[in-house]
C-alpha positions as CSV (number, residue, x, y, z in Angstrom):
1,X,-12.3,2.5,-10.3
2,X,-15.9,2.3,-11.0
3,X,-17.5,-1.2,-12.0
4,X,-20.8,-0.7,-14.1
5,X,-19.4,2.9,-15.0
6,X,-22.2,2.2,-18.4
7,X,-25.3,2.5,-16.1
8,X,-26.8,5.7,-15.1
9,X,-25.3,5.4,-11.3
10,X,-22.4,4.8,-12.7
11,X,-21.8,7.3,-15.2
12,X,-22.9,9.7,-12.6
13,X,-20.0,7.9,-10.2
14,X,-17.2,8.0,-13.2
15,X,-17.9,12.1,-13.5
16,X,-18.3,13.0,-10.2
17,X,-14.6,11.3,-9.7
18,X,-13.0,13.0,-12.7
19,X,-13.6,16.7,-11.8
20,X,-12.6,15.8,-8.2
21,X,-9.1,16.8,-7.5
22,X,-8.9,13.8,-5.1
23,X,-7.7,11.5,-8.0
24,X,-5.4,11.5,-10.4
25,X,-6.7,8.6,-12.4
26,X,-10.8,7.4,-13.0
27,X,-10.6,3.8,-14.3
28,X,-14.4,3.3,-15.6
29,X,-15.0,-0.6,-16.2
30,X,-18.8,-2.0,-17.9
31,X,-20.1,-4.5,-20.3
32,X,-19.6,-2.5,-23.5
33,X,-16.9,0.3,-22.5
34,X,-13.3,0.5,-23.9
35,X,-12.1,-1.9,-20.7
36,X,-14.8,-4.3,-21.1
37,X,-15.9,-6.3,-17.5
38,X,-18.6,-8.6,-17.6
39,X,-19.8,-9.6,-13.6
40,X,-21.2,-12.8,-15.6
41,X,-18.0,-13.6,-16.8
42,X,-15.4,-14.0,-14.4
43,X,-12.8,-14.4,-17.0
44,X,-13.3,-11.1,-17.8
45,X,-13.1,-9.8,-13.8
46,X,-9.5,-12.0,-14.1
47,X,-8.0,-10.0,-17.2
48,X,-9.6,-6.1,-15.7
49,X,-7.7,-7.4,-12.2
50,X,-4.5,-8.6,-13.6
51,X,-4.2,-5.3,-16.0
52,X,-4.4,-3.0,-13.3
53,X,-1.7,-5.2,-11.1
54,X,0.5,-4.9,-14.4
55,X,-0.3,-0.9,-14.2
56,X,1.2,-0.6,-10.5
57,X,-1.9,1.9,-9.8
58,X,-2.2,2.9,-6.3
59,X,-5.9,2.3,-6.5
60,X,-7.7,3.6,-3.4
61,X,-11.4,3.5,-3.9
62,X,-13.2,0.8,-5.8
63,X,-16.7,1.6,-6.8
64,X,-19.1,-1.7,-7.9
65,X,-22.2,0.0,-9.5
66,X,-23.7,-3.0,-10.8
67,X,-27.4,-4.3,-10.4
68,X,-30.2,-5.9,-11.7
69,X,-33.8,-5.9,-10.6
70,X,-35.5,-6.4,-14.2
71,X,-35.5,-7.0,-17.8
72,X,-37.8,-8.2,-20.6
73,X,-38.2,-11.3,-19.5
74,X,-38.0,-11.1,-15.9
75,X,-39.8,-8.5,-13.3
76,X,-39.9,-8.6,-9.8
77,X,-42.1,-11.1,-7.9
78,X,-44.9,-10.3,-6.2
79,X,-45.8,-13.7,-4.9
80,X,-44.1,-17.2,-4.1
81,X,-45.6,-18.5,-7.1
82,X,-43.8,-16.5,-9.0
83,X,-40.3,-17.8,-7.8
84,X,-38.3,-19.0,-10.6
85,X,-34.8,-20.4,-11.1
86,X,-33.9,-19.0,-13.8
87,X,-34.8,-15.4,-12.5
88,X,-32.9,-16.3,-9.4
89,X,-29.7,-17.4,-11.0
90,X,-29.9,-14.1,-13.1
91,X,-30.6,-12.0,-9.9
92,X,-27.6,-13.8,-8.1
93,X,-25.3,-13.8,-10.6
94,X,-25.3,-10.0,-10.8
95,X,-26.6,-9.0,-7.7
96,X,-24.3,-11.3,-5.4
97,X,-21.8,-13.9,-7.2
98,X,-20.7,-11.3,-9.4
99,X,-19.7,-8.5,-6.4
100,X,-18.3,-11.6,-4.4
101,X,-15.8,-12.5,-7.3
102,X,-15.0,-8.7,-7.0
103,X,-14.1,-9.0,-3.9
104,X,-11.8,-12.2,-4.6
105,X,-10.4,-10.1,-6.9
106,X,-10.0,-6.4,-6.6
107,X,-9.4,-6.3,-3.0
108,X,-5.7,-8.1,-3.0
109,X,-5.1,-4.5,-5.3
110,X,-5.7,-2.0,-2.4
111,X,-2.5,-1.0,-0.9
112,X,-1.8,-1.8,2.7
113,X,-1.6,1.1,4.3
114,X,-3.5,4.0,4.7
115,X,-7.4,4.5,4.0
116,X,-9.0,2.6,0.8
117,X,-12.7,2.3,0.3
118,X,-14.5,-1.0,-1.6
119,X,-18.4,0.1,-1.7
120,X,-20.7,-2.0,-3.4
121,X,-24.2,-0.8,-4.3
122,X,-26.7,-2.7,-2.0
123,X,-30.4,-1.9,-0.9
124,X,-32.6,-1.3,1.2
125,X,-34.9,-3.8,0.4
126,X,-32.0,-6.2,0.9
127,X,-32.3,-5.7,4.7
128,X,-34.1,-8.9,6.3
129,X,-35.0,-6.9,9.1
130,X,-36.6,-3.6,7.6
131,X,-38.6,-6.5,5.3
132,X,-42.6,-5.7,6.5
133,X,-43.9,-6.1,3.1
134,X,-42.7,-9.0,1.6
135,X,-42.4,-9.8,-2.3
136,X,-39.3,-9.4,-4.7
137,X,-37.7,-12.6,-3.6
138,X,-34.8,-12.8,-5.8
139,X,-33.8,-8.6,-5.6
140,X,-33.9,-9.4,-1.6
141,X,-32.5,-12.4,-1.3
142,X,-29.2,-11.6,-3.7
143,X,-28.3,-8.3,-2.6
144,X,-29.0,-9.9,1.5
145,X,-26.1,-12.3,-0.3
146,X,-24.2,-9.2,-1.4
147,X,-24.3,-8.0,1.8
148,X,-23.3,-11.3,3.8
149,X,-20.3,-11.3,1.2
150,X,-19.1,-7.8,1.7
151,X,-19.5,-8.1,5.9
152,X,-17.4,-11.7,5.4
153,X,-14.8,-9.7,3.3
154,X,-14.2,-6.8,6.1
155,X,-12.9,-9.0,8.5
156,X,-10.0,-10.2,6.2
157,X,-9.3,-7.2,4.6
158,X,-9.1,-5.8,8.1
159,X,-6.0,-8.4,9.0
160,X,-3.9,-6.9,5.6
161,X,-4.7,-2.8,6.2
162,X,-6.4,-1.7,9.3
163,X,-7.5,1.7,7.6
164,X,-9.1,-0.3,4.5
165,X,-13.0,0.0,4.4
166,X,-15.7,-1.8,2.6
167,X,-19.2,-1.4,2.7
168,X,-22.6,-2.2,0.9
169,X,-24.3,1.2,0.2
170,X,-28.2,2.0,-0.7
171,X,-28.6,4.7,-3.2
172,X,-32.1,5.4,-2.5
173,X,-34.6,5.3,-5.2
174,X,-32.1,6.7,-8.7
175,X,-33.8,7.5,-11.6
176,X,-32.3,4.9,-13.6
177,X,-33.5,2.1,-15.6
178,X,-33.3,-0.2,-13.0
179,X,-36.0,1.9,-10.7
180,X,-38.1,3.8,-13.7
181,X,-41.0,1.2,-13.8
182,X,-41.5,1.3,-9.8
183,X,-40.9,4.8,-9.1
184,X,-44.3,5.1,-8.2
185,X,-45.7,8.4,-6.7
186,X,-44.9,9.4,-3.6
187,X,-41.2,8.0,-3.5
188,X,-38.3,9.8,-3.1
189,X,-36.9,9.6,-6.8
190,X,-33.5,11.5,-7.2
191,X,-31.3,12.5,-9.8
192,X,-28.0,9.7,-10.4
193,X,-25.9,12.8,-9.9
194,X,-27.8,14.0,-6.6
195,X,-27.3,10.2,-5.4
196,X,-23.6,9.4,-6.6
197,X,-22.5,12.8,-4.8
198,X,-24.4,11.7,-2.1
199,X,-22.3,8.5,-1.7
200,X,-19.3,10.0,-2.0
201,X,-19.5,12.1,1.0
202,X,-20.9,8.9,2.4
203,X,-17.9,7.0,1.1
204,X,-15.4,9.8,2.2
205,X,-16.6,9.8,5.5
206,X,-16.4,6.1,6.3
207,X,-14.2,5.2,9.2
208,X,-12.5,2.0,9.6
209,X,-14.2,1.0,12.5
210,X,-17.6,0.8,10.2
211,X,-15.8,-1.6,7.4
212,X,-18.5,-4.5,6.7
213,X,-21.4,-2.0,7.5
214,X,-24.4,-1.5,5.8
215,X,-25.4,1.9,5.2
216,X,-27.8,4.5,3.3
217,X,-26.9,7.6,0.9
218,X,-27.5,9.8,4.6
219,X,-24.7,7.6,6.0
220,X,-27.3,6.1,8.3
221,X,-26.5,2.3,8.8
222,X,-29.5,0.0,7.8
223,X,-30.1,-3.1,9.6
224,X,-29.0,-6.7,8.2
């Protein structure tokens, strides 16, 4: 299942998983797709959730794509000044409230034995220890949230399957909308396929023992 599967990322994510042979079955869930799920409205997360319970599918990887770091009326700020609620309440609401009802949500699906993978787009920039430069208060602070969420998660989902997995996952710099205006020279900017197939094998490599980690599209955990 791939959550966001309208955004470039996700797109990427969706077709990567339908020409592998790993999975019967690519359930792709956005905002304006045939299955419609809205992270803002968690009415919507209910209905996508109790569907695929109806469905019996033996889901084993859950994909959450989503993100937000900008829009017409909001950009990232460069100074405390700038700090605003309503940018805030945005930036949490995708970045970190939505994920975390997610999580409520979609884990309870993932059977109880054997290996399942819940791996939520993060970033870097999210780390409060790699922070050195400052700025971009409400992209830090909401996906550090995301990431207190999805290490909070791991140790209950590791009491109802010991092989189950979840993770938050930085992409690196995607050519996507989200990135375009700040893809700057000299930054790595890749392709959303080159960075979806590059979390796959990230994903696909993940052992239970790392569940609640933080990690980059090398596999390379990032610190908190």
């Amino acid at each position: 299942m791939v959550v966001g599967a309208s955004g470039g990322i996700g797109r990427a994510f969706s077709a990567a998983l339908e020409a592998s042979p790993a999975f019967d079955q690519v359930i792709a869930l956005s905002r304006s797709g045939e299955a419609k799920l809205d992270l803002t409205d968690p009415a919507s997360i209910e209905r996508a959730a109790a569907g695929l319970a109806e469905s019996g599918a033996d889901i084993r990887l859950v994909i959450d794509a989503t993100g937000f770091l900008h829009d017409e009326a909001f950009a990232p700020e460069k100074s405390w000044s700038e700090i605003d609620l309503a940018h805030m309440e945005k930036a949490f609401g995708i970045n970190a409230f939505g994920p975390a009802l997610l999580i409520r949500h979609m884990l309870p699906l993932l059977p109880k034995e054997g290996k399942s993978v819940f791996a939520s787009l993060s970033a870097k920039v999210g780390s409060i220890g790699d922070n050195g430069i400052g700025g971009w208060y409400s992209y830090r602070a909401s996906k550090a949230a995301l990431n207190q969420f999805v290490k909070t998660a791991s140790v209950e989902l590791k009491r109802r399957n010991k092989a189950a997995v979840i993770a938050a996952l930085h992409p690196g710099t995607v050519d996507t909308k989200l990135s375009q205006p700040f893809a700057k020279s000299g930054l790595n900017v890749r392709e959303p396929e080159t960075a979806a197939a590059d979390l796959l094998m990230v994903i696909d490599a993940l052992r239970p023992e790392q569940s609640g980690g933080f990690f980059d599209y090398r596999g390379e955990e990032l610190p908190w």
